[in-house]
Gaussian input, Z-matrix of N, CA and C with variables (Angstrom, degrees):
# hf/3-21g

backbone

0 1
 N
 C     1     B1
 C     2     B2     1     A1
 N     3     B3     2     A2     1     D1
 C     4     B4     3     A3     2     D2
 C     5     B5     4     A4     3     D3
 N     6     B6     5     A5     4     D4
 C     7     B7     6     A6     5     D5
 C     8     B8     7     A7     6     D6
 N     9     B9     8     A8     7     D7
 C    10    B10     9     A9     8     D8
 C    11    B11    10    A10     9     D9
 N    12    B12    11    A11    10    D10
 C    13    B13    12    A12    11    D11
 C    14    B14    13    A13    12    D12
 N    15    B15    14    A14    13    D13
 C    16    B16    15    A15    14    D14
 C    17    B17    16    A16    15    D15
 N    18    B18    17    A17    16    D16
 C    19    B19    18    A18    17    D17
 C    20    B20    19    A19    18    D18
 N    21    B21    20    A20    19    D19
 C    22    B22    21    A21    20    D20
 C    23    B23    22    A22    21    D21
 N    24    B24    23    A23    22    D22
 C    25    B25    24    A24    23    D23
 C    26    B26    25    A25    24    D24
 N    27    B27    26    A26    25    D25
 C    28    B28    27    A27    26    D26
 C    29    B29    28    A28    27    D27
 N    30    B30    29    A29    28    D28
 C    31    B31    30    A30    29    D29
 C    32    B32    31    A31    30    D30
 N    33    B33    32    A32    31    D31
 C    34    B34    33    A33    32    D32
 C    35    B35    34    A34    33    D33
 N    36    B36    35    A35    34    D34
 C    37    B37    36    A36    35    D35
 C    38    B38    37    A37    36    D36
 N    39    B39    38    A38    37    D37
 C    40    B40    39    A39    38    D38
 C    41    B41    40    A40    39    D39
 N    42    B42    41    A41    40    D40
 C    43    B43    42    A42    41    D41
 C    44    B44    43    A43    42    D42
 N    45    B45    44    A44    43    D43
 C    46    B46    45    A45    44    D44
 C    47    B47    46    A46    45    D45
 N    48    B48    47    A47    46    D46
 C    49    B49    48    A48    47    D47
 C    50    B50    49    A49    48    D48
 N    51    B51    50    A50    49    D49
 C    52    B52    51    A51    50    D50
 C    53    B53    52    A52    51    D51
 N    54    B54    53    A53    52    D52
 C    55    B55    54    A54    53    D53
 C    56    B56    55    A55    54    D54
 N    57    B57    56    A56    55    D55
 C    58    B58    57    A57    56    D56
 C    59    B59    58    A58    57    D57
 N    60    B60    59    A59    58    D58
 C    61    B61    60    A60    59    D59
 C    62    B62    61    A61    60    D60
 N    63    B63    62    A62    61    D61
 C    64    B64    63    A63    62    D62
 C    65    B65    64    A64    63    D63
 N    66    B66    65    A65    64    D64
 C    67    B67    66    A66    65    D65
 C    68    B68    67    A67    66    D66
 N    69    B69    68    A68    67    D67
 C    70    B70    69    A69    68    D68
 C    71    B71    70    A70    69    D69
 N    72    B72    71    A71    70    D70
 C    73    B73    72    A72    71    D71
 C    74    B74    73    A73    72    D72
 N    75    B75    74    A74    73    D73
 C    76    B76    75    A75    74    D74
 C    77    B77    76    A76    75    D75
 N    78    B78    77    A77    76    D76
 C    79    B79    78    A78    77    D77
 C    80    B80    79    A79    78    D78
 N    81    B81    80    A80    79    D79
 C    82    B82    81    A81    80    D80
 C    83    B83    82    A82    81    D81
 N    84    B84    83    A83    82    D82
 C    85    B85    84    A84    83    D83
 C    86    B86    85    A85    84    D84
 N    87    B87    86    A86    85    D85
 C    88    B88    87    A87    86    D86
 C    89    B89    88    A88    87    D87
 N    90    B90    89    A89    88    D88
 C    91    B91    90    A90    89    D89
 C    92    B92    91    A91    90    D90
 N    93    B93    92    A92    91    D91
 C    94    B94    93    A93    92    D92
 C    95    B95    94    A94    93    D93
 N    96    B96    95    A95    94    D94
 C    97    B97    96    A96    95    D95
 C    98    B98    97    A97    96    D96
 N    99    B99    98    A98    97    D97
 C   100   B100    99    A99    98    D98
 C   101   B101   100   A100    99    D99
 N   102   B102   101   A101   100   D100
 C   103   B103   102   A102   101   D101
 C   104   B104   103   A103   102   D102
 N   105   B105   104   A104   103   D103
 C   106   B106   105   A105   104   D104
 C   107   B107   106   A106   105   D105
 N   108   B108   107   A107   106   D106
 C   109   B109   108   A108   107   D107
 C   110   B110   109   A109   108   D108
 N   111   B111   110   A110   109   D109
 C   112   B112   111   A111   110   D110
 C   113   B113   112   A112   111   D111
 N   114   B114   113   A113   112   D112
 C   115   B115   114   A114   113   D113
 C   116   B116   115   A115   114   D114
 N   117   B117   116   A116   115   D115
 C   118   B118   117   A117   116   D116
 C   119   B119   118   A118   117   D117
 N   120   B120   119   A119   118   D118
 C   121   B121   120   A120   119   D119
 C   122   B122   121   A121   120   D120
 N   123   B123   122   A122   121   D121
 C   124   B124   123   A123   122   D122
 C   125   B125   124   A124   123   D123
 N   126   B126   125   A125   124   D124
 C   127   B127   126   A126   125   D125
 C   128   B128   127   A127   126   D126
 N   129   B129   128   A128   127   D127
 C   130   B130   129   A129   128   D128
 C   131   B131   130   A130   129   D129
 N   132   B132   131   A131   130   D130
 C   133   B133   132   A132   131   D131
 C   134   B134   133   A133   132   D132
 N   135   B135   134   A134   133   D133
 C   136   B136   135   A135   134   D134
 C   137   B137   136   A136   135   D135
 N   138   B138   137   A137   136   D136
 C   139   B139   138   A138   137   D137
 C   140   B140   139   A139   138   D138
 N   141   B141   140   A140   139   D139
 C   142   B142   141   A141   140   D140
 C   143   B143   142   A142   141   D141
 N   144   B144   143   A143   142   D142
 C   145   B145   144   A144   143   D143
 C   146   B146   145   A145   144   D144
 N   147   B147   146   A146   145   D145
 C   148   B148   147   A147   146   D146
 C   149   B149   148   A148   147   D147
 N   150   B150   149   A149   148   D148
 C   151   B151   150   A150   149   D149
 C   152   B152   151   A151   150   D150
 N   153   B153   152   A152   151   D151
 C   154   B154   153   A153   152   D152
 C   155   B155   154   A154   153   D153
 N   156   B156   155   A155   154   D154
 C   157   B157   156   A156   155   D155
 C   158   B158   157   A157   156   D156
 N   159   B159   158   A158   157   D157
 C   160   B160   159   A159   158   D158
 C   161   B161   160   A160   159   D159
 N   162   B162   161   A161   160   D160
 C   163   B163   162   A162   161   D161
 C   164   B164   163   A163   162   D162
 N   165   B165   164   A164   163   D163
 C   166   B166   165   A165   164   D164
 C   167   B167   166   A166   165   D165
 N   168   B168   167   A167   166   D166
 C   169   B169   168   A168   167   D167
 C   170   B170   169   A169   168   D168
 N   171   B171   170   A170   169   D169
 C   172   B172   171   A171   170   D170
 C   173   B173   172   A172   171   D171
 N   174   B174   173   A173   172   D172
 C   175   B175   174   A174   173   D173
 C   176   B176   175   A175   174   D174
 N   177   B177   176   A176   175   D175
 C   178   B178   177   A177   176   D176
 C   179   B179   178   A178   177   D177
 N   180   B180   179   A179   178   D178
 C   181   B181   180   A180   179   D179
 C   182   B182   181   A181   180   D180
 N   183   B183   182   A182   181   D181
 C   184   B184   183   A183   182   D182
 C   185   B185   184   A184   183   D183
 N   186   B186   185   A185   184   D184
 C   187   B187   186   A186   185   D185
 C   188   B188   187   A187   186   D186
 N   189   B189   188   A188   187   D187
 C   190   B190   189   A189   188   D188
 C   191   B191   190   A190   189   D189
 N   192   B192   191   A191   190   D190
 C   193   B193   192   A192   191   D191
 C   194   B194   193   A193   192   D192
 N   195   B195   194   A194   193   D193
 C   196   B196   195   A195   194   D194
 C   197   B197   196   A196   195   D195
 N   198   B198   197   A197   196   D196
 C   199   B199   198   A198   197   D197
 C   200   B200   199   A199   198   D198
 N   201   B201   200   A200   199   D199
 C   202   B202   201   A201   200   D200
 C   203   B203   202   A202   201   D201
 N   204   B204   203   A203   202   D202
 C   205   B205   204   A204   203   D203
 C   206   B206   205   A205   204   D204
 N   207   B207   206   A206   205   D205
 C   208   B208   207   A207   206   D206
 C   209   B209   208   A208   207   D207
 N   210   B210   209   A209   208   D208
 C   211   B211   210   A210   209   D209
 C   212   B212   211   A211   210   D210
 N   213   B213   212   A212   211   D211
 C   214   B214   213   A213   212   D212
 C   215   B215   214   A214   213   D213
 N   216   B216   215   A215   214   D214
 C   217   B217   216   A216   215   D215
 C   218   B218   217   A217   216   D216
 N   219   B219   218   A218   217   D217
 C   220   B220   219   A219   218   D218
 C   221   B221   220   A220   219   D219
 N   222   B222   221   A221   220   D220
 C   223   B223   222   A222   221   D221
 C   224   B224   223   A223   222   D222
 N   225   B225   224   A224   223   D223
 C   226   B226   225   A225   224   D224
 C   227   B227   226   A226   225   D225
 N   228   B228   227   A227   226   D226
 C   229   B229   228   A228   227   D227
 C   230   B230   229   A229   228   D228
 N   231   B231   230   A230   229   D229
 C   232   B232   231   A231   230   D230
 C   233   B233   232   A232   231   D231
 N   234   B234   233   A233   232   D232
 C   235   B235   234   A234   233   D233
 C   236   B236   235   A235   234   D234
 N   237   B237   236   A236   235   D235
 C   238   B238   237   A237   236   D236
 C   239   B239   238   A238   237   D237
 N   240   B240   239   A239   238   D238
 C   241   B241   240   A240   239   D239
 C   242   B242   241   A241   240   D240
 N   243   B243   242   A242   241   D241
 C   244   B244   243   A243   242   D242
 C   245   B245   244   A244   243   D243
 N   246   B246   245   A245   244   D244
 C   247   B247   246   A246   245   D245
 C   248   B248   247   A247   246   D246
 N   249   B249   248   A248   247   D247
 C   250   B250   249   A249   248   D248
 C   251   B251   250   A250   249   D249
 N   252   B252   251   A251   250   D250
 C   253   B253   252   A252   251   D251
 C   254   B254   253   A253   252   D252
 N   255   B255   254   A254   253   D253
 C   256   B256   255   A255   254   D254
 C   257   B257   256   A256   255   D255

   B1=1.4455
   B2=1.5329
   B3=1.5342
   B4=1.0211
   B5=0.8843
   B6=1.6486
   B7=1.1146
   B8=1.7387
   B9=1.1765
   B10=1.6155
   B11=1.4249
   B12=1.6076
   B13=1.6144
   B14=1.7550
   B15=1.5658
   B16=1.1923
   B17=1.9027
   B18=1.2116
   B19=1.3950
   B20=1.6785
   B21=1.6189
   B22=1.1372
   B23=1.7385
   B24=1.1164
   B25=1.1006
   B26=1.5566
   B27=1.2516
   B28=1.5504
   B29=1.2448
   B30=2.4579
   B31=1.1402
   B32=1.7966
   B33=0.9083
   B34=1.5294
   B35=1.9982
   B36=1.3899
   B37=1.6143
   B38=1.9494
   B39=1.1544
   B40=1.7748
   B41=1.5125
   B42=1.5382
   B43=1.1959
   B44=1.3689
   B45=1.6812
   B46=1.5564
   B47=1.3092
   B48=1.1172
   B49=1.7659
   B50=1.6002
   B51=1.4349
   B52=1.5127
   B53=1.9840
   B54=1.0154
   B55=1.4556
   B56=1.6413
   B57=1.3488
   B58=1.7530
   B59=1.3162
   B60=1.1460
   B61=1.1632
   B62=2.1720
   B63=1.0626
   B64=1.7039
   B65=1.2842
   B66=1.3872
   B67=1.9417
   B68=1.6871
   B69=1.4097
   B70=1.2861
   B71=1.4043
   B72=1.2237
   B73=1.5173
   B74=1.7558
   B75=1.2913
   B76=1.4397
   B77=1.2591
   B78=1.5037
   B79=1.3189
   B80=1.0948
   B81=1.4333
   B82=1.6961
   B83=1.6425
   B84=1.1469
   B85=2.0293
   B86=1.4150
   B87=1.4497
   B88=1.3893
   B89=1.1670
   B90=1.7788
   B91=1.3171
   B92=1.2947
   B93=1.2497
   B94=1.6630
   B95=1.6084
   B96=1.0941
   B97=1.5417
   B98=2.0041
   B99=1.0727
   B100=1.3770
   B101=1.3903
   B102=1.4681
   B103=1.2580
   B104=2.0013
   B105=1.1941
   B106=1.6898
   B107=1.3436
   B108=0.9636
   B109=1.0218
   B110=1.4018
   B111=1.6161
   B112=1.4910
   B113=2.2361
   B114=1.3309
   B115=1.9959
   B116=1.2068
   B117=1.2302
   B118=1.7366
   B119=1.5789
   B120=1.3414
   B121=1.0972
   B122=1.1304
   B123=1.7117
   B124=1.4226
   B125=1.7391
   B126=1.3889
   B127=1.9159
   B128=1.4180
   B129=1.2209
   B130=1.4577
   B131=1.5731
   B132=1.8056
   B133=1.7484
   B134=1.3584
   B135=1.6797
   B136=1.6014
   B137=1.7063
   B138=1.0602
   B139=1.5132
   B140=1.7636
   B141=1.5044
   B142=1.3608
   B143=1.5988
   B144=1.6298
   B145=1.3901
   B146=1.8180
   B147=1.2962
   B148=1.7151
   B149=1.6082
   B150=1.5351
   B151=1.0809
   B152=1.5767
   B153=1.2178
   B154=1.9927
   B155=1.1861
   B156=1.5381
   B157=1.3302
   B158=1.7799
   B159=1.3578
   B160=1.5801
   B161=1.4979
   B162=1.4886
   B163=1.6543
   B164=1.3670
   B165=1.2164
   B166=1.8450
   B167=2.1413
   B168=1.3720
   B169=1.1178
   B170=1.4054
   B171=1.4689
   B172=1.6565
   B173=1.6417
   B174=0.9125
   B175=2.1065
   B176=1.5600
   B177=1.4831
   B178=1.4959
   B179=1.6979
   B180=1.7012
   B181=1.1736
   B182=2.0758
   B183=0.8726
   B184=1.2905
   B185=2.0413
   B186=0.9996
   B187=1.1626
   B188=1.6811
   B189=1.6502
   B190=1.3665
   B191=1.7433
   B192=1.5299
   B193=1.1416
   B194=1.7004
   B195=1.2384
   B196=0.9921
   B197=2.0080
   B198=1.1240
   B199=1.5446
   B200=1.6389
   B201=1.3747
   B202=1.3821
   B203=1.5511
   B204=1.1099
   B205=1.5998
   B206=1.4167
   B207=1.2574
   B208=1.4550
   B209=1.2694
   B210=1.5420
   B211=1.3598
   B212=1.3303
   B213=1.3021
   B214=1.6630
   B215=1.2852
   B216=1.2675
   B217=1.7677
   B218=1.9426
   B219=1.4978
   B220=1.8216
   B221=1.8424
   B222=1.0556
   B223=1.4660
   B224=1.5354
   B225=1.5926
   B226=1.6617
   B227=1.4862
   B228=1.2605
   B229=1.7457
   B230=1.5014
   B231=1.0739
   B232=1.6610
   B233=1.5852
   B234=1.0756
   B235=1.6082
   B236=2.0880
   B237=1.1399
   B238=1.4994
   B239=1.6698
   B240=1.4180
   B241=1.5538
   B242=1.3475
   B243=0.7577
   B244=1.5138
   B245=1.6348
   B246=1.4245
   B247=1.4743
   B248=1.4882
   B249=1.3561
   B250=1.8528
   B251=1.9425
   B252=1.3123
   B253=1.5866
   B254=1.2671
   B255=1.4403
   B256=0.9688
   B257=1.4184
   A1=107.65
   A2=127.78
   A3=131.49
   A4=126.32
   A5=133.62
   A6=165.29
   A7=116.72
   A8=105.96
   A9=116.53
   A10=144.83
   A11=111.79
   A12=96.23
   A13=108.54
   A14=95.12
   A15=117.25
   A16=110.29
   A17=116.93
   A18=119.91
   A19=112.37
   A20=111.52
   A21=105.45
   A22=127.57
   A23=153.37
   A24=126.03
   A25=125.55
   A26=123.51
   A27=142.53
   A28=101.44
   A29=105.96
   A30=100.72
   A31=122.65
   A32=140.87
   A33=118.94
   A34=94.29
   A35=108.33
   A36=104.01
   A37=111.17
   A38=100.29
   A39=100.70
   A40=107.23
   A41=87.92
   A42=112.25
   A43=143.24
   A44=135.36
   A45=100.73
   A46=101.62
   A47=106.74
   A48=108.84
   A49=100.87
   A50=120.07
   A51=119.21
   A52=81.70
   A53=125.78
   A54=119.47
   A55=91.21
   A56=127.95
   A57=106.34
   A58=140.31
   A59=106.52
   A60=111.45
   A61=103.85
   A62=103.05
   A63=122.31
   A64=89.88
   A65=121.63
   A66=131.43
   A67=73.33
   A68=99.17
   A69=123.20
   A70=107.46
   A71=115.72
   A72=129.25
   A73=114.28
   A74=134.63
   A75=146.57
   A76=119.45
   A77=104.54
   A78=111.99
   A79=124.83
   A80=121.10
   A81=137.81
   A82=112.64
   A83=107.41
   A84=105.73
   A85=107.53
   A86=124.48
   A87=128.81
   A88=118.24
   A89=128.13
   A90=139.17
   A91=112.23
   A92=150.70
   A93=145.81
   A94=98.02
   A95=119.92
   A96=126.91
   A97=104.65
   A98=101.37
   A99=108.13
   A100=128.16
   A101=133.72
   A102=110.65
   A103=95.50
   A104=106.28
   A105=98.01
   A106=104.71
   A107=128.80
   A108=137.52
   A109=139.61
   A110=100.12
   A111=92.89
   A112=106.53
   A113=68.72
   A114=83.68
   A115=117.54
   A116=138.85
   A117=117.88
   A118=103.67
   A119=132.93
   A120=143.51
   A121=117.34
   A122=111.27
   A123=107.99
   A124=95.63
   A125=114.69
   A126=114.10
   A127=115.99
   A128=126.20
   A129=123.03
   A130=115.30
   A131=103.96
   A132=88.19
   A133=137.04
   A134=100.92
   A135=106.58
   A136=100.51
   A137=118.28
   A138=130.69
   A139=116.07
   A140=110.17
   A141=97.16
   A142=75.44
   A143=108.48
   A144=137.96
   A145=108.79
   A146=84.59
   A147=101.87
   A148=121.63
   A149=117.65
   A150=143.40
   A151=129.56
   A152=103.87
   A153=126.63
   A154=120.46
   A155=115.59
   A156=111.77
   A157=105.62
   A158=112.19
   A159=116.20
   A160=124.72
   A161=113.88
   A162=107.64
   A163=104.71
   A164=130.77
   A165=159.24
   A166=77.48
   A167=121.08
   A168=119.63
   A169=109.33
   A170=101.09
   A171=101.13
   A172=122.21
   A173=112.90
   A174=135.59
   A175=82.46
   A176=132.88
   A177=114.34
   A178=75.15
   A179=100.84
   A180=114.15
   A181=106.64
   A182=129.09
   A183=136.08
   A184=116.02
   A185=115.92
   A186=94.73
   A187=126.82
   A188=100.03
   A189=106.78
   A190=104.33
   A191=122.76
   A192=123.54
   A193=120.78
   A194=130.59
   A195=149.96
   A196=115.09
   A197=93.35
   A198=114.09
   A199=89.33
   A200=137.27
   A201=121.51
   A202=113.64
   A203=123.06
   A204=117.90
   A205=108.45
   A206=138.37
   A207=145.55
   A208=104.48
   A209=129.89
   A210=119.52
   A211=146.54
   A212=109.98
   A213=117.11
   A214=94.33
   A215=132.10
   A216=129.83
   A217=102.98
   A218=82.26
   A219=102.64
   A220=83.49
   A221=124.15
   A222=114.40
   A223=124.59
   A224=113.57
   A225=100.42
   A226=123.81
   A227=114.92
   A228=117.96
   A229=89.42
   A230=129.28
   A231=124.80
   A232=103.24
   A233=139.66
   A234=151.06
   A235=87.77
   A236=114.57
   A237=128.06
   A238=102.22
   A239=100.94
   A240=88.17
   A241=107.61
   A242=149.27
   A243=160.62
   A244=103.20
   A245=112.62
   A246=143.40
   A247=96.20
   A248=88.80
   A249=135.24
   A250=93.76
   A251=121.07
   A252=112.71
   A253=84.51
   A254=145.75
   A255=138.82
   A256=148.26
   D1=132.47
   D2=162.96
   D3=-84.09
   D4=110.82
   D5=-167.44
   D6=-86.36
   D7=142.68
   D8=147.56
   D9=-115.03
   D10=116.62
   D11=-160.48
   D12=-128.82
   D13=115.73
   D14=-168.84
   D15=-69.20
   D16=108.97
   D17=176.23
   D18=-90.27
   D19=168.90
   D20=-174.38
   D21=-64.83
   D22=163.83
   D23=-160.90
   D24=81.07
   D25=-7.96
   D26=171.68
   D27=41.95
   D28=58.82
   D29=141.57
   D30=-117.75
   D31=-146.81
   D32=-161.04
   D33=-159.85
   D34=121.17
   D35=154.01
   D36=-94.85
   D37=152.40
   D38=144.55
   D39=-92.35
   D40=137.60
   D41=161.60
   D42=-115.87
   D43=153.19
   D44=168.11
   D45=-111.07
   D46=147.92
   D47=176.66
   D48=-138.70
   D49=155.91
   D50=-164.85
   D51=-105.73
   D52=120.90
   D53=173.53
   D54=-118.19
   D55=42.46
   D56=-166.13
   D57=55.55
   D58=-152.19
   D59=-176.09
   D60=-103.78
   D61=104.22
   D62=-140.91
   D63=-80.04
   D64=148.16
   D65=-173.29
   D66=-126.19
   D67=163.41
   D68=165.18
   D69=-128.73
   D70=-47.63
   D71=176.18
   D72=-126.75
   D73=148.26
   D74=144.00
   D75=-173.61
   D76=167.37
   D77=-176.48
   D78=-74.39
   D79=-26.45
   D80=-175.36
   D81=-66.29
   D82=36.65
   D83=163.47
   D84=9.76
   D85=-61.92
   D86=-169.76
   D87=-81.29
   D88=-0.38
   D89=157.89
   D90=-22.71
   D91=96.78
   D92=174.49
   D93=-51.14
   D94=137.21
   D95=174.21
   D96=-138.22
   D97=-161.11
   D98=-171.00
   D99=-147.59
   D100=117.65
   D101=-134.29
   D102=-90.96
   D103=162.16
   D104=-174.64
   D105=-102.29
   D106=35.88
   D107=171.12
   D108=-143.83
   D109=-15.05
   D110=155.26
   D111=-145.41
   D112=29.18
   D113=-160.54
   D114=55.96
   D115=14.77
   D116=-173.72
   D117=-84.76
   D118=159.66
   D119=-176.03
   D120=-94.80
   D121=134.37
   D122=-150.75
   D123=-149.06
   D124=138.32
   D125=148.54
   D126=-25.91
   D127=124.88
   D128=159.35
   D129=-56.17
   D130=-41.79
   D131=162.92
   D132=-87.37
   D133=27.62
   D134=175.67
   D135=-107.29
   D136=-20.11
   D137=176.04
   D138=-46.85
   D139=157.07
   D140=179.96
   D141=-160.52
   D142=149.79
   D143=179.40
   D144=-67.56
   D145=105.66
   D146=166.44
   D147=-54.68
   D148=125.87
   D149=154.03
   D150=-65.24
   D151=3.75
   D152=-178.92
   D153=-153.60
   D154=-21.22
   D155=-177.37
   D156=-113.55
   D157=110.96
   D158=166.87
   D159=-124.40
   D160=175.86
   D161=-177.55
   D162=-87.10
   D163=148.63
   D164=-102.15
   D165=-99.41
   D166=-9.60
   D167=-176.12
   D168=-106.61
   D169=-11.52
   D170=170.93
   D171=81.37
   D172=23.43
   D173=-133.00
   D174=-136.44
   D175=-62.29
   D176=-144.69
   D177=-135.93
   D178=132.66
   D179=179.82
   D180=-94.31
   D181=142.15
   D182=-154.18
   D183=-87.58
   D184=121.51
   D185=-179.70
   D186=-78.93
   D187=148.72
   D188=-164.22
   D189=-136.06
   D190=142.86
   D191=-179.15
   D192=-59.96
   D193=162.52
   D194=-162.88
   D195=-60.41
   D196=-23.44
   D197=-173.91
   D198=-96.10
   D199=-71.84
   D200=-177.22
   D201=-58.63
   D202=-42.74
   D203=170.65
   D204=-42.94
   D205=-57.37
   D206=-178.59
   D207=-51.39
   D208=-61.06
   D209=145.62
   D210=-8.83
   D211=-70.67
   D212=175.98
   D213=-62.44
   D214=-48.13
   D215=-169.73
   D216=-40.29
   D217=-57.32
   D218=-165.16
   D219=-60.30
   D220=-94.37
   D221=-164.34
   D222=-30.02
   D223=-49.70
   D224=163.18
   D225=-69.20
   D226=-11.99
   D227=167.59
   D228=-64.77
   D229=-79.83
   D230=-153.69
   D231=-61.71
   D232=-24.48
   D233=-152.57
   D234=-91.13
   D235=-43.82
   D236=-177.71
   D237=-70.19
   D238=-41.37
   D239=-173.50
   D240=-101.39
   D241=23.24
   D242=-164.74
   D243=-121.15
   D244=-17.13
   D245=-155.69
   D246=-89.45
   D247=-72.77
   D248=-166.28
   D249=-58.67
   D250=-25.67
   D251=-159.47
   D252=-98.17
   D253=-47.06
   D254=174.03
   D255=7.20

């Protein structure tokens, strides 16, 4: 799947990353999915919507586990204040 991955500085590579066979939406919480961002395998209802990782159209942001979400947070926190000292 071709990917888009937003770095700090709001510039963007494509990427390919194999995330499976990719859900966007379902009902099955316990659906195994895959996180796009660091591949580990994860609940779809443990998942939370990526801040760096979107589809190759930039439209649907990708889901990513709980440990990379905390991440992107921490990097646009510092990316804001790094901004802010300016």
């Amino acid at each position: 799947m071709l990917v888009r991955h937003y770095t700090d500085k709001h510039n963007f590579d494509y990427v390919v990353k194999d995330l499976g066979d990719y859900v966007f939406v379902t009902d099955d919480m316990d659906k195994e999915i895959i996180c796009a961002s660091c591949d580990k395998k994860l609940k779809f209802g443990d998942a939370y919507t990526s801040k760096e990782w979107f589809t190759a159209s930039g439209i649907w942001g990708l889901w990513v586990c709980g440990d990379c979400y905390e991440k992107e947070w921490d990097r646009i926190k510092a990316a804001l204040k790094e901004e802010n000292d300016e």
